[in-house]
C-alpha positions as a printed Julia matrix, in Angstrom:
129×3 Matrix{Float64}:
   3.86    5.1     8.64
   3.93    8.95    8.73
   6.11    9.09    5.35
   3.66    7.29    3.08
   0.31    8.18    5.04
   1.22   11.78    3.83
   2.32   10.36    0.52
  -1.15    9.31    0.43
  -2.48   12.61    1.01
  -0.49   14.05   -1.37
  -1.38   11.68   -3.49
  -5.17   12.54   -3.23
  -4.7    16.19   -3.66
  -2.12   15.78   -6.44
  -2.72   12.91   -8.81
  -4.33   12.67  -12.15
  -7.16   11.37  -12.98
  -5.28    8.35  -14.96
  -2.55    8.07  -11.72
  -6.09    7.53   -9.18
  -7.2     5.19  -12.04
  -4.15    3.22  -12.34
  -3.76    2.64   -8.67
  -7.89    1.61   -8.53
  -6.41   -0.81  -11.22
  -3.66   -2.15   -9.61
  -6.24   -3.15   -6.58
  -8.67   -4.46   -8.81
  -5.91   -6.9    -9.79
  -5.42   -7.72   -6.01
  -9.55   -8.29   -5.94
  -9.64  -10.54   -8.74
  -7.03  -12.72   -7.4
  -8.57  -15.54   -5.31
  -5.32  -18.03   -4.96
  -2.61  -15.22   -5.16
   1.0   -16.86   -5.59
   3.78  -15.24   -3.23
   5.35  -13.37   -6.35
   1.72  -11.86   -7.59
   1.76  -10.33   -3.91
   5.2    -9.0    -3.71
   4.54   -7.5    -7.21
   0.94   -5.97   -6.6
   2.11   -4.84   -3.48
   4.97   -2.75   -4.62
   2.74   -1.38   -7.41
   0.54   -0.46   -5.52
   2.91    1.44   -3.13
   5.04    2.62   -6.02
   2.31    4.34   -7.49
   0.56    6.2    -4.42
   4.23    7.64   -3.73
   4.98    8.6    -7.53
   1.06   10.31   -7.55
   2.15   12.48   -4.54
   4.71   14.04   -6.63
   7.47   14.68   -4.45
  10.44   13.27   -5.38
  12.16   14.15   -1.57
   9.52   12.49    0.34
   9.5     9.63   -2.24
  13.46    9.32   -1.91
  12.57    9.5     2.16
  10.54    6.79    1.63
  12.53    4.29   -0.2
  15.99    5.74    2.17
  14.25    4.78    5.15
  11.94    2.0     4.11
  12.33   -1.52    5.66
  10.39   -2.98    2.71
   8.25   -5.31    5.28
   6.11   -7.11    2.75
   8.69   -9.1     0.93
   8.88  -12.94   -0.74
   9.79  -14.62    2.47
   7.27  -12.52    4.22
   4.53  -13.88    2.0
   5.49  -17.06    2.49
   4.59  -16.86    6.33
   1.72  -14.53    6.18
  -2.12  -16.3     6.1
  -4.9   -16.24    4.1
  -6.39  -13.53    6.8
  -3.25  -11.64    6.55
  -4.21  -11.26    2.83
  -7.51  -10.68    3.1
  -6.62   -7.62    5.84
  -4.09   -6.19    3.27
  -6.44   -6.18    0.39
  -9.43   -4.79    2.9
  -6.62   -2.17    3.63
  -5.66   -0.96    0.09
  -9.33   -1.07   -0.94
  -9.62    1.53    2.15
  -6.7     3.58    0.53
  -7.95    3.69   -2.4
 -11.94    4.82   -1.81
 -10.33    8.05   -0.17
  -7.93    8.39   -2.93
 -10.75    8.27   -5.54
 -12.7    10.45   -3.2
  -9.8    13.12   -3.28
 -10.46   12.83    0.9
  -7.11   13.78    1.84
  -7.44   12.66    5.58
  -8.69    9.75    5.24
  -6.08    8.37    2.56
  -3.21    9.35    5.05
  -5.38    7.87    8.02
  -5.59    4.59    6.0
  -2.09    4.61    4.92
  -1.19    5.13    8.34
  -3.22    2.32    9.67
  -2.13   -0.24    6.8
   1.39    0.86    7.63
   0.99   -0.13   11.51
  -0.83   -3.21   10.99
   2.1    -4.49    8.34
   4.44   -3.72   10.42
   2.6    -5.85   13.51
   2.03   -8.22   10.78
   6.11   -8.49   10.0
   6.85   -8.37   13.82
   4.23  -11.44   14.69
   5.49  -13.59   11.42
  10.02  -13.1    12.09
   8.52  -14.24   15.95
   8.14  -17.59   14.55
């Protein structure tokens, strides 16, 4: 959680106008989506991850991040998570993404931070089944 929740705050001091745009794009796509299929998830998911870590624009902590990343949300993960699961995740990126767009460094690592946590409780409670 502390890798990417300073990858977001990196993100908010250091990305373009076009990089902030293109991840408020990338959740727009998760907004519009009302039935999402398990591989629209996956997908928008890593996008949207992808792109917060390549707009902090620093390729060690990026490489941390993928060395040392357990990649939680995957297919079979979607396929166990709820509707309320989804709905949380998109609240959660839509939280990222305000404070990106506001430039408010501290509160995009705070909501990274917290997304983090809560997919990782989210992984732990679904592999309990």
């Amino acid at each position: 959680a502390a890798l990417e929740g300073y990858a977001a705050r990196l993100a908010a001091r250091r990305a373009t106008d076009e990089q902030l745009a293109g991840s408020a794009a990338i959740q727009a796509a998760r907004e519009a989506q009302s039935n999402p299929t398990r591989e629209f998830r996956v997908a928008n998911n890593r996008q949207f991850h992808a792109a917060i870590i390549a707009a902090a624009r620093n390729q060690r902590l990026a490489d941390e991040i993928f060395r040392s990343g357990q990649f939680y949300f995957n297919y079979r993960i979607a396929g166990l998570t709820s509707e309320q699961d989804y709905i949380s995740n998109r609240a959660d990126h839509g939280r990222i993404v305000s404070a990106l767009l506001a430039r408010d460094e501290a509160a995009a690592e705070a909501a990274m931070r917290a997304h983090i946590l809560q997919t990782f409780n989210t992984y732990r409670r679904v592999n309990a089944l």
